[in-house]
TORKOL-4160 file (C-alpha; in steps of 0.2 Angstrom, whole numbers, padded with zeros to 4 digits, m for minus):
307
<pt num="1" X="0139" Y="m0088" Z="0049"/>
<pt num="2" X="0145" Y="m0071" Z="0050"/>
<pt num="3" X="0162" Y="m0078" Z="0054"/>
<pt num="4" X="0165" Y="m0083" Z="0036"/>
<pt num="5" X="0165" Y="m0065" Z="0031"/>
<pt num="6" X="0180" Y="m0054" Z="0032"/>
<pt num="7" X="0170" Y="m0043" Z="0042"/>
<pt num="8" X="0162" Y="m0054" Z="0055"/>
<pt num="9" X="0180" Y="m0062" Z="0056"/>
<pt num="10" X="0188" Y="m0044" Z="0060"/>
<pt num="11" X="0174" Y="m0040" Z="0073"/>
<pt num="12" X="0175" Y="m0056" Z="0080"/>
<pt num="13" X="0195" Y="m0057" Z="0082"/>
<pt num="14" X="0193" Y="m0037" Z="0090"/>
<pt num="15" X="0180" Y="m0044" Z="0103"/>
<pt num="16" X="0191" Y="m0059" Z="0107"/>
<pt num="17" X="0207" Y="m0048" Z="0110"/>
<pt num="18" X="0219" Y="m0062" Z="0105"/>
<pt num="19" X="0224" Y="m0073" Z="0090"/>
<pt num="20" X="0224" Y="m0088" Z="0100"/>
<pt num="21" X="0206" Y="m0084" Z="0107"/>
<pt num="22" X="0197" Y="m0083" Z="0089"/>
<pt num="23" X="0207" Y="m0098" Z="0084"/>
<pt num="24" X="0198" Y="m0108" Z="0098"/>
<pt num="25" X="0182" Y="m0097" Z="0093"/>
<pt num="26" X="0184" Y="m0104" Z="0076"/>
<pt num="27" X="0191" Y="m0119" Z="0078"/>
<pt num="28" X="0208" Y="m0115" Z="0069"/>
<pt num="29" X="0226" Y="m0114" Z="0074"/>
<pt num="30" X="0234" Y="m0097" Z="0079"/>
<pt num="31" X="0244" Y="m0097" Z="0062"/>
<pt num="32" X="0228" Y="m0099" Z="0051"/>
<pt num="33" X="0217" Y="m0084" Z="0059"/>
<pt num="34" X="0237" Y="m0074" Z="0057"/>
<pt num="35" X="0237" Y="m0078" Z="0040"/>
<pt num="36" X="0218" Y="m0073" Z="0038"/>
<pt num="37" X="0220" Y="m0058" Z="0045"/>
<pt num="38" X="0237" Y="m0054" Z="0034"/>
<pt num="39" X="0227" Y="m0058" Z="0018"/>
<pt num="40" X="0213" Y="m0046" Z="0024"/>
<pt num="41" X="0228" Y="m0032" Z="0026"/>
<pt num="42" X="0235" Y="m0034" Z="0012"/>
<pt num="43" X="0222" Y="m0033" Z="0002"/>
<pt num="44" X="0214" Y="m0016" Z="0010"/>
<pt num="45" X="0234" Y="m0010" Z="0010"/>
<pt num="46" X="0235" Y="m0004" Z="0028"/>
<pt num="47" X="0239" Y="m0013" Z="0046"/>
<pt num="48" X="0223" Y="m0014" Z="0055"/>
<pt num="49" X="0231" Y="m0021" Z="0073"/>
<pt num="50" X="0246" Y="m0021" Z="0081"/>
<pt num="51" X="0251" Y="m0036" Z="0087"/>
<pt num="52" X="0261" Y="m0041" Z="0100"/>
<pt num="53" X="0263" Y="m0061" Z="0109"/>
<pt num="54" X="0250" Y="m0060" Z="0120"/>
<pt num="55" X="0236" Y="m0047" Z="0113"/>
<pt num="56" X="0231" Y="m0034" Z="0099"/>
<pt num="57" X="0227" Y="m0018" Z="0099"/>
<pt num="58" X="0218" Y="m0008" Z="0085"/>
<pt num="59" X="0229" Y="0006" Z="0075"/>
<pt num="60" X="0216" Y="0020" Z="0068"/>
<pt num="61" X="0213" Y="0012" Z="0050"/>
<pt num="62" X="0210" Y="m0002" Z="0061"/>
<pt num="63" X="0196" Y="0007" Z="0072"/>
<pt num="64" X="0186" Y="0012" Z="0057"/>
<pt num="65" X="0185" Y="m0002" Z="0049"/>
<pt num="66" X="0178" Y="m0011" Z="0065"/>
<pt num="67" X="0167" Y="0003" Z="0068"/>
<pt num="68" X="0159" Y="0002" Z="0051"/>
<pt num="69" X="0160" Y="m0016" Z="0050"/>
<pt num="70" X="0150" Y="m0018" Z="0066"/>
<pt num="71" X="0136" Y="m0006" Z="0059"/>
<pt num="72" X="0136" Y="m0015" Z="0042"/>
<pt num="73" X="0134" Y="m0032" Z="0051"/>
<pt num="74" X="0119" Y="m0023" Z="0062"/>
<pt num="75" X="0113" Y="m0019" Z="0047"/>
<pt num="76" X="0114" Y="m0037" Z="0039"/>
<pt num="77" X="0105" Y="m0044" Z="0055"/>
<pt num="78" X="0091" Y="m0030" Z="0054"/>
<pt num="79" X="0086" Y="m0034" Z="0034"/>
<pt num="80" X="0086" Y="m0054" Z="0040"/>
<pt num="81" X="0075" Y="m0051" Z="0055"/>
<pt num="82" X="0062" Y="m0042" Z="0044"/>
<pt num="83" X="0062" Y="m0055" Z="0030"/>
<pt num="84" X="0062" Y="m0069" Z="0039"/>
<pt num="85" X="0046" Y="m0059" Z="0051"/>
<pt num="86" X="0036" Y="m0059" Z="0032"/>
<pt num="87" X="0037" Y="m0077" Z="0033"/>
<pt num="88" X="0030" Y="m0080" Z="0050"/>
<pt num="89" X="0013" Y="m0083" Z="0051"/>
<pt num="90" X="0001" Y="m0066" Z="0054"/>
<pt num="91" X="m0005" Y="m0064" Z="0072"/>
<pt num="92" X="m0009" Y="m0048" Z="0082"/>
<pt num="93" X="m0018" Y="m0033" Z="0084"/>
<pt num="94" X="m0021" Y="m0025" Z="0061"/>
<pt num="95" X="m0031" Y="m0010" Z="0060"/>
<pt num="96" X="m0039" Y="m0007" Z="0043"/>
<pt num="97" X="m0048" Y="0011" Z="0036"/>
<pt num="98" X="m0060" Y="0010" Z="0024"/>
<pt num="99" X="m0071" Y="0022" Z="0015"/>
<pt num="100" X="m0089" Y="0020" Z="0021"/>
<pt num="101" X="m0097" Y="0014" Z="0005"/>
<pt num="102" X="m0085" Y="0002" Z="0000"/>
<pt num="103" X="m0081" Y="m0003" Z="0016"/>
<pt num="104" X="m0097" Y="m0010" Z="0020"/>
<pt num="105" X="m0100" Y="m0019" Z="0004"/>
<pt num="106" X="m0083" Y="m0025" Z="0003"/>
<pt num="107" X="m0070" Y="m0025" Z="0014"/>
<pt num="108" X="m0081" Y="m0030" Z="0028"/>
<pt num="109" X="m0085" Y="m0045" Z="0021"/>
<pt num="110" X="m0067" Y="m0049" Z="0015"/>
<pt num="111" X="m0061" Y="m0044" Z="0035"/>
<pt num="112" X="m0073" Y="m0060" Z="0039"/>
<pt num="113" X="m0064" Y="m0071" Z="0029"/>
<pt num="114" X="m0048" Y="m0067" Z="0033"/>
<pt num="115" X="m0050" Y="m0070" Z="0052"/>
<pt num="116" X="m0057" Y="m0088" Z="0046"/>
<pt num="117" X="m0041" Y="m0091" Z="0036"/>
<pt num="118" X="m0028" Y="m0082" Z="0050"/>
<pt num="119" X="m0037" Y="m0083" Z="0068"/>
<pt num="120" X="m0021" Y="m0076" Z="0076"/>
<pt num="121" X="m0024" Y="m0059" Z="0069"/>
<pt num="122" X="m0037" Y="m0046" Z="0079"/>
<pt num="123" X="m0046" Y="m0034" Z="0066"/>
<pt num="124" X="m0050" Y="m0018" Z="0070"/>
<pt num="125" X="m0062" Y="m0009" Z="0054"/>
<pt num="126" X="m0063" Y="0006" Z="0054"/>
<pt num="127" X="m0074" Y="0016" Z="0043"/>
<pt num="128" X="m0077" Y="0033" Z="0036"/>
<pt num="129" X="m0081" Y="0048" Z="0025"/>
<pt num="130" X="m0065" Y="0055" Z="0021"/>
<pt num="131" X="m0046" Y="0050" Z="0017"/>
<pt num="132" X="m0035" Y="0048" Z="0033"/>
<pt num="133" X="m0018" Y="0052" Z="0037"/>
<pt num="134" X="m0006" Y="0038" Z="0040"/>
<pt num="135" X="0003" Y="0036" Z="0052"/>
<pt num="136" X="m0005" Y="0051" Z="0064"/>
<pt num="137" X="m0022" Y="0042" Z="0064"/>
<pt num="138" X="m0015" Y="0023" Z="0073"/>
<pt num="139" X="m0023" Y="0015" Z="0057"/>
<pt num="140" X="m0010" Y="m0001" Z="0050"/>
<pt num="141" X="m0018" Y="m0001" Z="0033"/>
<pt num="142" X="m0029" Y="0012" Z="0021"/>
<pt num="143" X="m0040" Y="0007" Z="0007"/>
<pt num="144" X="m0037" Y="0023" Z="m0007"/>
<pt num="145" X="m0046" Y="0028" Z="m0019"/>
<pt num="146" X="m0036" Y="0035" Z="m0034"/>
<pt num="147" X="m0018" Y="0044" Z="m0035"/>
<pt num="148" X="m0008" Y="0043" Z="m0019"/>
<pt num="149" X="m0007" Y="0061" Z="m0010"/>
<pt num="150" X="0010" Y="0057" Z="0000"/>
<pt num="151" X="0024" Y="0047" Z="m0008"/>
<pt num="152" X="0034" Y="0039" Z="0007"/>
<pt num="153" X="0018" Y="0030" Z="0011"/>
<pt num="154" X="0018" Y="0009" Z="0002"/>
<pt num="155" X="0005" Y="0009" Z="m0010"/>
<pt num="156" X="m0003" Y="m0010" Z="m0017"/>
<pt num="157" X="m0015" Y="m0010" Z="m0031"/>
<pt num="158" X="m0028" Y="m0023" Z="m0026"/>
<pt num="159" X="m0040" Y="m0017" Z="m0039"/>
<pt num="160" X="m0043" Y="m0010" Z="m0055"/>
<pt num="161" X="m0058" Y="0004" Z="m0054"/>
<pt num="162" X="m0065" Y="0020" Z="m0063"/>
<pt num="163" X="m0075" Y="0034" Z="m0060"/>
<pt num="164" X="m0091" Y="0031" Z="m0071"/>
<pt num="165" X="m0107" Y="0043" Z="m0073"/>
<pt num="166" X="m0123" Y="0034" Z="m0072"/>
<pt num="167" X="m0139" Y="0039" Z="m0071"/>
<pt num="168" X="m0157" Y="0029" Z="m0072"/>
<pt num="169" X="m0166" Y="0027" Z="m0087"/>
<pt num="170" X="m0179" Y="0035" Z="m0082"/>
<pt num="171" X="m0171" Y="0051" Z="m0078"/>
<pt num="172" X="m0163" Y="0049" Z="m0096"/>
<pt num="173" X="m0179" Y="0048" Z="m0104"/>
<pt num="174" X="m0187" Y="0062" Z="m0096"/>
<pt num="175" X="m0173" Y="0075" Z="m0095"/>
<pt num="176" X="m0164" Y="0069" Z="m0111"/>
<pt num="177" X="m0143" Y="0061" Z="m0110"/>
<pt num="178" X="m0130" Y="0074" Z="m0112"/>
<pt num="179" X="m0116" Y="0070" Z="m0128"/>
<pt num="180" X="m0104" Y="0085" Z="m0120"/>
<pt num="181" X="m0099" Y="0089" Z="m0104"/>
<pt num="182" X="m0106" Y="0105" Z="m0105"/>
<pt num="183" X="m0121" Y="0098" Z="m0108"/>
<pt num="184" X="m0122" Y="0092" Z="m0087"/>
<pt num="185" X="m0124" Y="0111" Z="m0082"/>
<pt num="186" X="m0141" Y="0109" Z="m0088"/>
<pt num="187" X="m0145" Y="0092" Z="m0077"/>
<pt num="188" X="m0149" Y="0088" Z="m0060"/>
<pt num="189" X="m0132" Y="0081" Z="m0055"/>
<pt num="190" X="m0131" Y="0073" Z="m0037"/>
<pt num="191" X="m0117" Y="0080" Z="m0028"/>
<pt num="192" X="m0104" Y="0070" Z="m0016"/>
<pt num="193" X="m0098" Y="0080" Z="m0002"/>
<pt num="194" X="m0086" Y="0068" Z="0003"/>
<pt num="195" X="m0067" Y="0076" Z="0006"/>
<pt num="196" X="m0063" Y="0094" Z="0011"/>
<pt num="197" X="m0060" Y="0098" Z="m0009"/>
<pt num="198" X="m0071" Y="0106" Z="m0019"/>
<pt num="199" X="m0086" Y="0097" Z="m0022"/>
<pt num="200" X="m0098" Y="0099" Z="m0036"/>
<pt num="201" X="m0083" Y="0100" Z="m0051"/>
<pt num="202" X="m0080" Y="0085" Z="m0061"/>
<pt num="203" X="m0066" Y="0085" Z="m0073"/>
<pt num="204" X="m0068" Y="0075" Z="m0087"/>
<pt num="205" X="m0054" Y="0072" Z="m0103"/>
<pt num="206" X="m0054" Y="0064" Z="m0119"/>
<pt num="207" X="m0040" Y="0065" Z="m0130"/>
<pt num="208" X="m0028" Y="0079" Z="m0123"/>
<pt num="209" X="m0043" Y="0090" Z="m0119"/>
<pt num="210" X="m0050" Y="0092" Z="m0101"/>
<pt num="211" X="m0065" Y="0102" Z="m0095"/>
<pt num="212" X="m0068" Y="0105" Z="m0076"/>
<pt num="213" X="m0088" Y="0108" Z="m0076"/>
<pt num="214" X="m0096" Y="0114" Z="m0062"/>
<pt num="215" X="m0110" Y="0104" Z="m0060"/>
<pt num="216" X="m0129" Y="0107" Z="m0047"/>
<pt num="217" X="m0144" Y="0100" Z="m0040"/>
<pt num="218" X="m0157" Y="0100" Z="m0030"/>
<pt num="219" X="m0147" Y="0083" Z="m0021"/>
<pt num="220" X="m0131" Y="0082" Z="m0010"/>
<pt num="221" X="m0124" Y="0073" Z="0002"/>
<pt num="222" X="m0109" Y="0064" Z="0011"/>
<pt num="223" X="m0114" Y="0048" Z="0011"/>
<pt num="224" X="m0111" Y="0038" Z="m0004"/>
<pt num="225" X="m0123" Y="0024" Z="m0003"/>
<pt num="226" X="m0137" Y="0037" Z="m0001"/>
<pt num="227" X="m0133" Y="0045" Z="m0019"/>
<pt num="228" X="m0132" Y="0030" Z="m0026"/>
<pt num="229" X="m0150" Y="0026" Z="m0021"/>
<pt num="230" X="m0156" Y="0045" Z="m0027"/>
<pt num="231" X="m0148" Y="0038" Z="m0044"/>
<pt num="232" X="m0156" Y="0021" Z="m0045"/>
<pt num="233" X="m0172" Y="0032" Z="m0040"/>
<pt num="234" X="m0170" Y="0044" Z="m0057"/>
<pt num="235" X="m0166" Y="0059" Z="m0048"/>
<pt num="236" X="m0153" Y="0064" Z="m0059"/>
<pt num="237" X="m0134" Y="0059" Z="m0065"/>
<pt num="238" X="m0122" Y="0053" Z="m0051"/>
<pt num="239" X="m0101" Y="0051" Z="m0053"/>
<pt num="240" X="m0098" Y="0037" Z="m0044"/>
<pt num="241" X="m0084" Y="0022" Z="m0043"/>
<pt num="242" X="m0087" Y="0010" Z="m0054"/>
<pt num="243" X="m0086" Y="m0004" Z="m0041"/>
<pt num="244" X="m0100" Y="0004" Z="m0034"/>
<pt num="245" X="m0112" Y="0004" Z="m0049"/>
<pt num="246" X="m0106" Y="m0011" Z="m0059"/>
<pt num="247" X="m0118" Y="m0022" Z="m0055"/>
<pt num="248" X="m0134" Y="m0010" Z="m0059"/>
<pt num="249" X="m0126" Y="m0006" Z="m0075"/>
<pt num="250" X="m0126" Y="m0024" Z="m0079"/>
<pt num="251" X="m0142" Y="m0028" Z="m0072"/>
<pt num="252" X="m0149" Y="m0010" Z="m0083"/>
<pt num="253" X="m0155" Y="m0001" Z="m0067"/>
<pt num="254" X="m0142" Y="0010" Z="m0074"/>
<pt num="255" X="m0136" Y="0018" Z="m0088"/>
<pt num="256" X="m0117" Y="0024" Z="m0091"/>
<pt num="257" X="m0116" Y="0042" Z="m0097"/>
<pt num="258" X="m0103" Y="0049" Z="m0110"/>
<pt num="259" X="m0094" Y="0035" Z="m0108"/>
<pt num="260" X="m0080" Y="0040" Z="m0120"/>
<pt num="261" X="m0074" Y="0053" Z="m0109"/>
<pt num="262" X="m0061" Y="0047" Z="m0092"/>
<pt num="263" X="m0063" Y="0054" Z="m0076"/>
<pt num="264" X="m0050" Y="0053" Z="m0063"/>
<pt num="265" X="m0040" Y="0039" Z="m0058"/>
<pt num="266" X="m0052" Y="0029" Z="m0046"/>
<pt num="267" X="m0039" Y="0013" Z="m0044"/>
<pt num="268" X="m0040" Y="0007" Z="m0027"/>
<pt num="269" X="m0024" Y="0003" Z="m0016"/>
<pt num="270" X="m0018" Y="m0004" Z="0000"/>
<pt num="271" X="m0009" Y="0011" Z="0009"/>
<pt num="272" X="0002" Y="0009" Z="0025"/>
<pt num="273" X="0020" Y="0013" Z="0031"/>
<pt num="274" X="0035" Y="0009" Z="0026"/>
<pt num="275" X="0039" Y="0001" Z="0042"/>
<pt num="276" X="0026" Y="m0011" Z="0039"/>
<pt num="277" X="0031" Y="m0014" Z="0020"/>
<pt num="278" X="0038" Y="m0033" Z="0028"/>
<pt num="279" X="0025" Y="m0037" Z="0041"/>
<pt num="280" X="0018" Y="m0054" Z="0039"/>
<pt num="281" X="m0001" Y="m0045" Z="0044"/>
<pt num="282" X="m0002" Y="m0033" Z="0031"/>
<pt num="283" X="0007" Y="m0044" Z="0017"/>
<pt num="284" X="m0008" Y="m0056" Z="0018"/>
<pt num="285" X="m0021" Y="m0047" Z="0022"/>
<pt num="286" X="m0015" Y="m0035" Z="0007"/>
<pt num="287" X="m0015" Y="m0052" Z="m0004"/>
<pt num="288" X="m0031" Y="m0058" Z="0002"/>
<pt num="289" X="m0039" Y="m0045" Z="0001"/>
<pt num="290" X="m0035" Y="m0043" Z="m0018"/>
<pt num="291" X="m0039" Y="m0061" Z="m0023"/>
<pt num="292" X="m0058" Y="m0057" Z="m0015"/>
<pt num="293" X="m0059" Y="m0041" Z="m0026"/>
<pt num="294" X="m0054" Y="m0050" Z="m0040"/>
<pt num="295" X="m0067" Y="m0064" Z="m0038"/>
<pt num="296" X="m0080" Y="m0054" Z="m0031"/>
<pt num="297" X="m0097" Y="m0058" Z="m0041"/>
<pt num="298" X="m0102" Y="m0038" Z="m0041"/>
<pt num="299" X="m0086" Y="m0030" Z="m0046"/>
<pt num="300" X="m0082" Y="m0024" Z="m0063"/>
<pt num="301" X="m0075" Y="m0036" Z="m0077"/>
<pt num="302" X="m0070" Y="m0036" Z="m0095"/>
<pt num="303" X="m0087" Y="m0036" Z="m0103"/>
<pt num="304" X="m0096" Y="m0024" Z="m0093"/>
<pt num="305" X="m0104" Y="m0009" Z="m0101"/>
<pt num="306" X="m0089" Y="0003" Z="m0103"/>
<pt num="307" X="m0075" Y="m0009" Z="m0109"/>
């Protein structure tokens, strides 16, 4: 009970007005909530109410500490409501945004099983070509790909992923596989328009040293499914998440090219608002939605060409 602190005592004895009402509040004798309250002076080193046989007034050391000491307490009540809320069980309205791609092949499908598992909560998926902005867009929770543009926005890692350039081996053996990153200017590269960024430059590094090359081809588009497919049909080399190719690589539909170079980060997160960081909703769709990644028979994993 609040009562048990020096502060909720102080607040309390204010509200009552009297030493003999907080002592039938608490259950104590007038003497014993005096004595309280002359150990709580005499540690701070200043009166806090004057006191006279029938009531008590606050003196001005003794109206700021009840005005602070009401706000801490507010405080106290506000952090305990949120905590024990992520405990509740998840119910209402969770709007998820998700890149079209990946959203089709896998958070769609995790969505279904989450509604199984937690039928309180309504699902709203929402998917599409380009990043949104939280919270203008009325969207609960992003899925991200790569480093976070805005830092006061909650970022959960719920998988590990990289950007990988594949190409068929088809195209390879017809057009030859490039051993520099210089060497792509002289491919047909299959462009993703899919952000208001440049498109077309791919930055690759190994070691300390980055090149930005400028890459072309007869192929574009802003759908990513659809340059996977000009890929898997030999029409030239494609940068692409790896989550999105790992399973033709495995299968040998695809073929990873300079593999010893990095791209840019490609991790994928859960992203939502602070004000959300404690909601029972997001917390386990968040967590749910990492343990499907992380079992998922088509996502990457240690052994895959690449490691």
């Amino acid at each position: 009970m609040k009562e048990d602190t020096e502060l909720g005592f102080f607040c309390l004895l204010v509200k009552q007005g009297s030493l003999a009402a907080t002592a039938r509040e608490l259950n104590l004798t007038p003497p014993a909530v005096s004595r309280r309250l002359a150990l709580l002076e005499e540690r701070l080193g200043v009166r806090l109410l004057n006191r006279t046989t029938r009531r008590i007034s606050l003196t001005s050391e003794g109206e700021v500490y009840f005005t602070h000491a009401q706000r801490i307490l507010s405080d106290i009540d506000e952090v305990e409501r949120l905590v024990s809320s992520s405990r509740a069980a998840p119910k209402g309205l969770l709007r998820v945004n998700a890149p079209l791609g990946f959203g089709r092949s896998y958070v769609g499908p995790a969505i279904a099983g989450f509604a199984k598992a937690y039928p309180e909560v309504e699902v709203q998926l929402h998917l599409t070509d380009r990043p949104v902005s939280l919270p203008d867009e009325s969207i609960d929770i992003a899925i991200h790909f790569g480093d976070m543009p805005d830092s006061r926005l909650v970022a959960r890692k719920v998988a590990v992923n990289r950007r990988l350039l594949v190409a068929s081996p088809g195209y390879l053996r017809a057009s030859g596989t490039p051993h520099h990153p210089h060497d792509l200017t002289q491919h047909q590269c299959i462009v993703l328009r899919q952000n208001t960024g440049a498109y077309g430059h791919w930055r690759l590094s190994k070691g300390e040293r980055t090149e930005t090359i400028k890459v072309h081809g007869k192929l574009s588009t802003n759908d990513g499914e659809v340059a996977l497919r000009w890929a898997l049909e030999g029409h030239g080399i494609l940068m692409r998440a790896e989550w999105d190719v790992a399973k033709y690589l495995r299968s040998g539909r695809l073929k990873q090219v300079l593999a010893e170079h990095d791209t840019p980060a490609a991790d994928i997160h859960a992203v939502f608002s602070e004000r959300l960081n404690l909601s029972a909703k997001v917390t386990c769709f968040v967590d749910y939605l990492r343990d499907y990644l992380g079992r998922h028979v088509d996502g990457p994993r240690p052994g895959d060409p690449g490691w």
